[in-house]
N, C-alpha and C positions, 0 to 999 in steps of 0.2 A: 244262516248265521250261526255261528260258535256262540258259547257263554259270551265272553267277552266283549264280543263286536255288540250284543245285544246288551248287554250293561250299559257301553260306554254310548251307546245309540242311547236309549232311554236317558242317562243323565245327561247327555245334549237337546232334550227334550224332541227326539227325532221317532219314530214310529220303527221301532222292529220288528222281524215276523214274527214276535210273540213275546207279553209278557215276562221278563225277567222274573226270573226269583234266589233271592239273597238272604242275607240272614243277617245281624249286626253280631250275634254272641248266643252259643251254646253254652252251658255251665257245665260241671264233669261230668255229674246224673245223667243230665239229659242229654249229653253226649254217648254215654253207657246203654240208655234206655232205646236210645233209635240206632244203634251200630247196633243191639241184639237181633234183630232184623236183617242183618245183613252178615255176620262175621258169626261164630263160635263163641258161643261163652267164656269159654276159657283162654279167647285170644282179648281180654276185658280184663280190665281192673278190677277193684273192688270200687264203690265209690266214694272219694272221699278229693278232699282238696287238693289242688297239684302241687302245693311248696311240702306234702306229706307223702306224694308217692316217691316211690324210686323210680332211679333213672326207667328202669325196663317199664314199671308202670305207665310213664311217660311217654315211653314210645305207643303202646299198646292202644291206651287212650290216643294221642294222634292218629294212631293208626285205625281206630276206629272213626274218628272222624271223615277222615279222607276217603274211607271203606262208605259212609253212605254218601259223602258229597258224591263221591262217582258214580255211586249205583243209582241214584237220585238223577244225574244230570245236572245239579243244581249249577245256578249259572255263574253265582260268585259265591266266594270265603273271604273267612276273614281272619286275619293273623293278627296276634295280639303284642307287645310286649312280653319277654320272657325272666326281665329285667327280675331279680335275685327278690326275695323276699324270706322271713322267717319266724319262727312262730316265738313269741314272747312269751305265752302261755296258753292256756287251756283255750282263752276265750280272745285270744288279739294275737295281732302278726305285727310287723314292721317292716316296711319297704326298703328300698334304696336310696331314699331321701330324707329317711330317718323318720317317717310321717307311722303313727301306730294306727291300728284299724281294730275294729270289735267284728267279733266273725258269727256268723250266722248262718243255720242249717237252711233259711229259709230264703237269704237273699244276698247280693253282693256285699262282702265287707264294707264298715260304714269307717270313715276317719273320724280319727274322738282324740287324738294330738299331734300337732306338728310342732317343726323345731324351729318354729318363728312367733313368736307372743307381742312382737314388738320390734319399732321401728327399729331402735337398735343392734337385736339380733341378724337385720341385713348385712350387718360389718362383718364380712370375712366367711360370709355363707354363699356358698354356689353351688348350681345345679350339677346331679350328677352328665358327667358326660354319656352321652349314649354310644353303649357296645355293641360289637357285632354280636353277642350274645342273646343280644335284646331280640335279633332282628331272625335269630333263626328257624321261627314260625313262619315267616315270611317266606325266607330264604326258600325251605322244603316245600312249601305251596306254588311259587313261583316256578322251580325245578318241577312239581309234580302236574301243574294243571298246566301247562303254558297256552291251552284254550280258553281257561277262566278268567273269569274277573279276579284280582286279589286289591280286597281293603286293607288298610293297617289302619287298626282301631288307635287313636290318642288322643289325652284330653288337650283342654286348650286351656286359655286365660282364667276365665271363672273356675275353672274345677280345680285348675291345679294351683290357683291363688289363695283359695280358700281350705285346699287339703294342708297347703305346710300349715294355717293358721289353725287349722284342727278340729275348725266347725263354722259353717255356710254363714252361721248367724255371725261373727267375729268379721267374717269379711265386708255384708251387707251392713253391721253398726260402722265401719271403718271408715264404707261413703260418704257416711256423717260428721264421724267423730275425726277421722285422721283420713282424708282424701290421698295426700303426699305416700302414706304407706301403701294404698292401694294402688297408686301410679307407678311405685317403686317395686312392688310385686308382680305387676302386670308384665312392665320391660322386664323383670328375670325371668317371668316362667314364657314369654313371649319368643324371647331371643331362643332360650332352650326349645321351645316348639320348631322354632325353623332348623333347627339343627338337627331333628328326628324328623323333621319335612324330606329334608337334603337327603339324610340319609336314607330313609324308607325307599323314594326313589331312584335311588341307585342302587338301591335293591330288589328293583323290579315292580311295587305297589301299582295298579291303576289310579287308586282313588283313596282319599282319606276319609273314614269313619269320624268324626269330630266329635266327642260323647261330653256329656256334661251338662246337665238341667239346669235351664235359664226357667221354667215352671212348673208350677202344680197345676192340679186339675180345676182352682177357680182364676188360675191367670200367672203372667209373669211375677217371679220372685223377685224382678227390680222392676223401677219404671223404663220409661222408653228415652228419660233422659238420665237416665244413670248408664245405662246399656251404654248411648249414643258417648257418652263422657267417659265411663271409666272398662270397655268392655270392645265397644264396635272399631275404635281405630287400631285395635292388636287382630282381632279378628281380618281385618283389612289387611295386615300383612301377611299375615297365615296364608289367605285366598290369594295373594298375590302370588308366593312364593312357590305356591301347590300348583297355577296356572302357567307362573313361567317353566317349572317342571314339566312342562307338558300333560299334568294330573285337573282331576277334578277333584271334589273334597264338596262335602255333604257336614249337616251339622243335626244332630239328634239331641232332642229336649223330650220330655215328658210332656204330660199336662198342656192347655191350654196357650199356645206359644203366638194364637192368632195376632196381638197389639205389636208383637218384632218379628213377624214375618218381614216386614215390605222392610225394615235396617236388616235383618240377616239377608235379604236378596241382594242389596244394596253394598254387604259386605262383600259381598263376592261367591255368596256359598254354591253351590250349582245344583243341591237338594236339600228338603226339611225331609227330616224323619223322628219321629214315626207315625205324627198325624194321629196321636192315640183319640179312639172311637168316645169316651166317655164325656169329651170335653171339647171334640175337635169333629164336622161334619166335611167328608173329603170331598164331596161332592162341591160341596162351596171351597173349600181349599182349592180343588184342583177350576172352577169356576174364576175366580178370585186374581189364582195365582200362577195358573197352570202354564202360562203362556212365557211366565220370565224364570220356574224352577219346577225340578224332576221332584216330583213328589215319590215318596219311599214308604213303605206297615199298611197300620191301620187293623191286620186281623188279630183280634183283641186275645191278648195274653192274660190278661188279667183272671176273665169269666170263661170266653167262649174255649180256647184252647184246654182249658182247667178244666172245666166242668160239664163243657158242650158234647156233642155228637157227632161223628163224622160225618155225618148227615147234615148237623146244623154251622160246619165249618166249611161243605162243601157251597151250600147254600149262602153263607156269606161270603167267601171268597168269589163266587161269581157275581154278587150285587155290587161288590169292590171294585172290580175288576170292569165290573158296567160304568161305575158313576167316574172310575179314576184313569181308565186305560185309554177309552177312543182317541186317539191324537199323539198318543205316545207320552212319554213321559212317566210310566210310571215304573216302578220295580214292587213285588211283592213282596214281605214279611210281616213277622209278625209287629204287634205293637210295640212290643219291647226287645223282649230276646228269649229265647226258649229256655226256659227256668223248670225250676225241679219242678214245680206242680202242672208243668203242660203235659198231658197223655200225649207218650212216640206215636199212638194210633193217630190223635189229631192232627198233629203235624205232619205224618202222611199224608192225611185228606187232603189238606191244605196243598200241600206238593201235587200230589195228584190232579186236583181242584184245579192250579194254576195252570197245567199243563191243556188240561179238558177245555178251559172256559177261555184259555187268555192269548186265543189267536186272532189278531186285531181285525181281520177281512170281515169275521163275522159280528165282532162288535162296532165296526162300519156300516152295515149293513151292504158290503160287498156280496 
């Protein structure tokens, strides 16, 4: 089997002849730091955020990408939004939906304002349309691997209902305080989701990345009936509209996500990711749940990739890979995304590790 066959095997909950492994998000570092492994230095950026490199920068970085996805073999990527952004100053950017972000050496941009405070400011506000500009991560992946898996990473209702409003907690008071805004937000950023659905695959996507924390590490950030109310029936279209596509589509949370597993299955989604280890036992997940979705992560970004050993990442990718693989259905990654503080070495192991350990005969005991 190709990457690809073996992806889309896995998110069918079907047994392939090996362990997938994917990735949800590289950051620029850490894309830098494990192409040096593979490319020339001097065919490398400097590293710094991509709406500050130049065009060549750009290429170089992609090009370092792609340089170890193929030396790796890795079985899928993932193509992001390209969609224009710009820097306000030293310490915030602004998007293409006018939404401003606080920037950080240490972790993704956080949204701190968007251009909706109020029911009012719906009057005469629309979503940007999606360009083919947007899609040209895609595009280039799709031409370069046509063996691979290709994801396009995009949020959905919660994340991007709460980004124009310019902070999670503004959204989550609003189920309370002004329900009608939060319904009236959902159908715009909803309707806009299917429109970058459409177009994604028609630009070749396998499967949709669905990002967006519905939790933290001691449980979901709503109940199961605000989800069920103000969250699950946009979700429901999304899954629709990615299945009549002929795609699958996955939905990635943080934290503790176990009380809206069985409504995220019930939406349609056809994998939970990332099954993070601090809060989440995969073994009972894939126990639980294994049987109605393609479970995805779990090797912990947080400590073990940070801080661990090659040795003690190889050691947990196969205990992973024991409690989550037999039966098929799983994909490997990490818990979140390979961030500035994962050592390229451990992420090798890791690659390597899944390779060694994640041939299903012998974890059958064929």
């Amino acid at each position: 089997m190709n990457g690809r066959e073996r992806v889309l095997a896995a998110l069918e909950r079907r047994q392939p002849d090996m362990v997938p492994i994917w990735e949800m998000a590289y950051n620029e570092s850490s894309i830098i730091g494990i192409a040096k492994n593979f490319v020339a230095p001097d065919d490398l950026p400097e590293p710094k955020l991509l709406m500050d490199m130049s065009d060549e920068e750009r290429f170089q970085l992609l090009g370092g990408l792609m340089a170890f996805v193929r030396e790796l073999d890795l079985d899928g990527v993932t193509a992001v939004s390209l969609a224009p952004r710009e820097r306000v100053d030293k310490e915030h950017m602004r998007d293409a939906l006018g939404v401003v972000y606080h920037l950080s050496e240490h972790g993704e941009p956080y949204p701190v304002d968007g251009p909706i405070k109020e029911r009012s400011d719906l009057e005469g506000f629309s979503m940007r349309e999606p360009a083919d500009a947007d899609f040209l991560m895609l595009d280039l992946f799709r031409s370069t691997f046509p063996e691979k898996s290709i994801a396009y990473h995009m949020p959905a209702t919660f994340k991007l209902s709460w980004t124009l409003l310019g902070s999670m907690e503004q959204l989550l008071m609003a189920y309370i305080l002004d329900p009608e805004l939060v319904r009236e937000l959902a159908r715009l950023v909803t309707d806009h989701c299917l429109q970058v659905v459409d177009r994604a695959f028609e630009k070749g996507a396998d499967f949709i990345a669905c990002e967006g924390d519905l939790a933290h590490n001691p449980g979901p950030l709503m109940s199961p009936a605000h989800y069920d109310e103000f969250i699950g029936p946009y979700h429901r279209e999304i899954c629709a509209r990615v299945h009549e596509r002929g795609g699958k589509i996955i939905k990635h949370s943080d934290g503790d996500l176990l009380p809206l597993v069985p409504a995220l299955i019930e939406a349609g989604f056809d994998g939970i990711h990332p099954i993070q280890p601090q809060c989440m036992d995969i073994g009972k997940v894939k126990k639980d749940f294994g049987d109605r979705a393609c479970l995805l992560g779990n090797i912990d970004c947080s400590f073990l990739l940070v801080f661990g050993t090659p040795a003690e990442v190889r050691k947990n990718v196969a205990d992973t890979i024991a409690a989550a693989g037999p039966g098929g259905g799983y994909i490997i990654s990490s818990s979140n995304s390979i961030h500035p503080g994962c050592k390229p070495e451990n992420y090798l192991a890791m690659v390597d590790a899944a390779r060694e350990y994640g041939r299903y005969p012998e974890l059958a005991g064929a």
